[in-house]
Backbone as JSON, one array per atom type, in Angstrom:
{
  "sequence": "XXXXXXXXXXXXXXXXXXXXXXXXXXXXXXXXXXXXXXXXXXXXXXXXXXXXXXXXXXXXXXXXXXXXXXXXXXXXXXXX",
  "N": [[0.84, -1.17, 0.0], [0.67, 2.09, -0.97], [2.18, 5.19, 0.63], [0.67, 8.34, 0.58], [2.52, 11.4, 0.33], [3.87, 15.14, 1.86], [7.44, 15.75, 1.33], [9.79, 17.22, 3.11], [12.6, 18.71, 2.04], [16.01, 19.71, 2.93], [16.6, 23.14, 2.46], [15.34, 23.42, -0.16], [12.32, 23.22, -1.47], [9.16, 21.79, -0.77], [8.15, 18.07, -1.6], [6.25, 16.13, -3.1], [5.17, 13.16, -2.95], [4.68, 9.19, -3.13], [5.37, 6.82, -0.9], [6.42, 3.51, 0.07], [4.6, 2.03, 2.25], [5.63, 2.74, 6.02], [9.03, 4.71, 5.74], [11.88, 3.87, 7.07], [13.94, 4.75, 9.41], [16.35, 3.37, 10.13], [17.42, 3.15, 7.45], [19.51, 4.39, 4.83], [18.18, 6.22, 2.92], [15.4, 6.78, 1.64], [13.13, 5.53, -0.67], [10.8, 7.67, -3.32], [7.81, 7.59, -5.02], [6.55, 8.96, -7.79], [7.47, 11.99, -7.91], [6.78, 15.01, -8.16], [6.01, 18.46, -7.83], [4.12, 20.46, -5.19], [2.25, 21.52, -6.14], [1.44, 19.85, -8.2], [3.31, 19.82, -10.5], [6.19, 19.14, -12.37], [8.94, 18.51, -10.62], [12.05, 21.12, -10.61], [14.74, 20.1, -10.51], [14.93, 17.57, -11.47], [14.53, 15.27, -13.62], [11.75, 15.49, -16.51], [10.75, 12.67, -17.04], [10.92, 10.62, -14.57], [10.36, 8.51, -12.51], [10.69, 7.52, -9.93], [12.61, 8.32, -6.94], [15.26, 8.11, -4.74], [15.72, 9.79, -1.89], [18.86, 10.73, 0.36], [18.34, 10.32, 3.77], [19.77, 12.66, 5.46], [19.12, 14.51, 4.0], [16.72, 15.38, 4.75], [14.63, 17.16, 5.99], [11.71, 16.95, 7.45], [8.86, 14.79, 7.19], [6.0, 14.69, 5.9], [2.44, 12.65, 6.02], [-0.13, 12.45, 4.28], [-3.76, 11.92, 4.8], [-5.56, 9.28, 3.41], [-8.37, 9.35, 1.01], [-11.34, 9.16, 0.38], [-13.18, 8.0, -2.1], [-15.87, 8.04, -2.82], [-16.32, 9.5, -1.51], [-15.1, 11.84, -2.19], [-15.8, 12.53, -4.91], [-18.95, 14.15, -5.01], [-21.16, 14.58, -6.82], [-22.15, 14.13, -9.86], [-23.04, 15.01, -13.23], [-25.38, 13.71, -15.21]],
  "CA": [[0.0, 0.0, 0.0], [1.13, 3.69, -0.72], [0.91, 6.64, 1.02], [0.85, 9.99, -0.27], [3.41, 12.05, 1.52], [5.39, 15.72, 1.6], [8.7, 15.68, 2.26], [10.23, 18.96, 3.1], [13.77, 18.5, 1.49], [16.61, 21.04, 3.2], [16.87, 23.94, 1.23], [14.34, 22.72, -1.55], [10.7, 23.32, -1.71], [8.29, 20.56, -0.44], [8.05, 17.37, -3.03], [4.99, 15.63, -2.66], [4.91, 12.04, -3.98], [4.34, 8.21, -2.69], [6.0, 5.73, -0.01], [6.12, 2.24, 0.17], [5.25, 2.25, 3.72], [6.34, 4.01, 6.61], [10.12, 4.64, 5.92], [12.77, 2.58, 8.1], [14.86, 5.05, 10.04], [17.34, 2.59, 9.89], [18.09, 2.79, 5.98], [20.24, 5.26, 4.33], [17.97, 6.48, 1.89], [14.23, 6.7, 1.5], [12.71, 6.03, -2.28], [10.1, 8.41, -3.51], [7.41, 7.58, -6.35], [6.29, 9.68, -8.62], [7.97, 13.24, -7.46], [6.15, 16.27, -8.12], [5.46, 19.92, -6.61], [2.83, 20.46, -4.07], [1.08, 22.51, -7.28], [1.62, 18.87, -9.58], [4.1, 20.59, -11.65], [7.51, 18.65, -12.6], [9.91, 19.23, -9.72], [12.77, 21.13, -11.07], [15.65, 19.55, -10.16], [14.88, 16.49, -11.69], [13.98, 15.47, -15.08], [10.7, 15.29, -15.91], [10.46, 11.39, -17.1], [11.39, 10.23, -13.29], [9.26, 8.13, -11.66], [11.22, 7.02, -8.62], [14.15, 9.05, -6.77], [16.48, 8.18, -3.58], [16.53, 11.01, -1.19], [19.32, 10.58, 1.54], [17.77, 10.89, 5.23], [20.2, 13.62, 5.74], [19.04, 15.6, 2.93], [14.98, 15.95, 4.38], [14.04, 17.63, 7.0], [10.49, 16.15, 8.2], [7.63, 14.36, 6.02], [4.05, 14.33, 6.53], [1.66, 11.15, 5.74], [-1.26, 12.52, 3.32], [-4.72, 10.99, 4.56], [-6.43, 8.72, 2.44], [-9.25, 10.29, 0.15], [-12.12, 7.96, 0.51], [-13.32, 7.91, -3.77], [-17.07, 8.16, -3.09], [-16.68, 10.79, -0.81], [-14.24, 13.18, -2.62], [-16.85, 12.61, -5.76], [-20.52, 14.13, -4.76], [-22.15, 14.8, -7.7], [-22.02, 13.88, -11.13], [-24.42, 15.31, -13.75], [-25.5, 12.81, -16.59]],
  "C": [[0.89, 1.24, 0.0], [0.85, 4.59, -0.23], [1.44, 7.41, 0.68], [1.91, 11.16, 0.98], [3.83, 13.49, 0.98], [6.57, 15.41, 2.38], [8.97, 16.88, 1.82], [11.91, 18.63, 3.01], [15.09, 20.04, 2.38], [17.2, 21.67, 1.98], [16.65, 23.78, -0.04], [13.16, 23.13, -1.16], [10.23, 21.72, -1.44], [8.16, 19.75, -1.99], [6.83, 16.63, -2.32], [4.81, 13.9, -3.7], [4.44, 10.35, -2.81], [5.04, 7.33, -2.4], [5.64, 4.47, -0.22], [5.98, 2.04, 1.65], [5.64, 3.2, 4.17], [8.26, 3.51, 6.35], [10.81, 4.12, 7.11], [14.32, 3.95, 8.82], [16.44, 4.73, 10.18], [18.16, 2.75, 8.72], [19.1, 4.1, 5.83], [19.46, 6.56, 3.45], [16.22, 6.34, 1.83], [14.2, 6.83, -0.43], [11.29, 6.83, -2.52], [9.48, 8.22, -4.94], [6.72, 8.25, -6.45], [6.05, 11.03, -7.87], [7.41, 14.35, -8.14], [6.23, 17.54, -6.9], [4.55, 20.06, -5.79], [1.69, 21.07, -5.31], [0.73, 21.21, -8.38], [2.72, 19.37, -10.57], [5.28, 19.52, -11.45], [8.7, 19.26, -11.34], [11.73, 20.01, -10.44], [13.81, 21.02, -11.56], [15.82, 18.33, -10.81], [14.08, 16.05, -13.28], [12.78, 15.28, -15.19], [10.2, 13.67, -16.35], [10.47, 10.36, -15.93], [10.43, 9.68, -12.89], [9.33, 7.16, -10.48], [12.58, 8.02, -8.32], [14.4, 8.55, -5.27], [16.68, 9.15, -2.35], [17.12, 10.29, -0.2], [18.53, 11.09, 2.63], [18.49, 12.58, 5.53], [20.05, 14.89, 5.57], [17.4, 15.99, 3.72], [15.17, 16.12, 6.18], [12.33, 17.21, 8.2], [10.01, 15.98, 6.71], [6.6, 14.06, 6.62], [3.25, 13.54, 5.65], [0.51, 12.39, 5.56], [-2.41, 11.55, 4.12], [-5.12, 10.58, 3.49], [-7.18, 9.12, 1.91], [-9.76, 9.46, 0.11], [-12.83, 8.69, -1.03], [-14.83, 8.36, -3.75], [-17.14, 9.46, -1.97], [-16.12, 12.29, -1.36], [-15.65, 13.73, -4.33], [-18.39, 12.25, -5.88], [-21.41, 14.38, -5.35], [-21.83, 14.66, -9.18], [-23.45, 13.96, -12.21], [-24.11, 14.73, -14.89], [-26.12, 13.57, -17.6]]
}
């Protein structure tokens, strides 16, 4: 299961993308799928075909866990 996360990168702008899990303290390295801006936009730093990146622990400052978006609740009306 994924969860939707930012991570606040030092001295970067928030990236906003998806965990495998809660990260392991332990590792070196957290991976990050599909990296974007908090706006959706291509993060700039990074090309825009990317759809996994590496950040070192060292490099991020905190990350915050995204709730879930329950599907029938985010979409309340649909006109046929």
């Amino acid at each position: 299961m994924r969860l939707s996360a930012v991570i606040q990168l030092l001295d970067e702008g928030p990236i906003v993308g998806e965990l495998v899990g809660l990260p392991d303290p332990s590792a070196q390295f957290i991976t990050v799928y599909n990296p974007r801006g908090r706006d959706g936009r291509p993060v700039a730093f990074l090309d825009s075909n990317v759809e996994r990146v590496l950040f070192a622990w060292h490099r991020i400052s905190f990350i915050q866990l995204l709730p879930d978006v329950d599907l029938d609740k985010a979409i309340s009306f649909v006109r046929e």
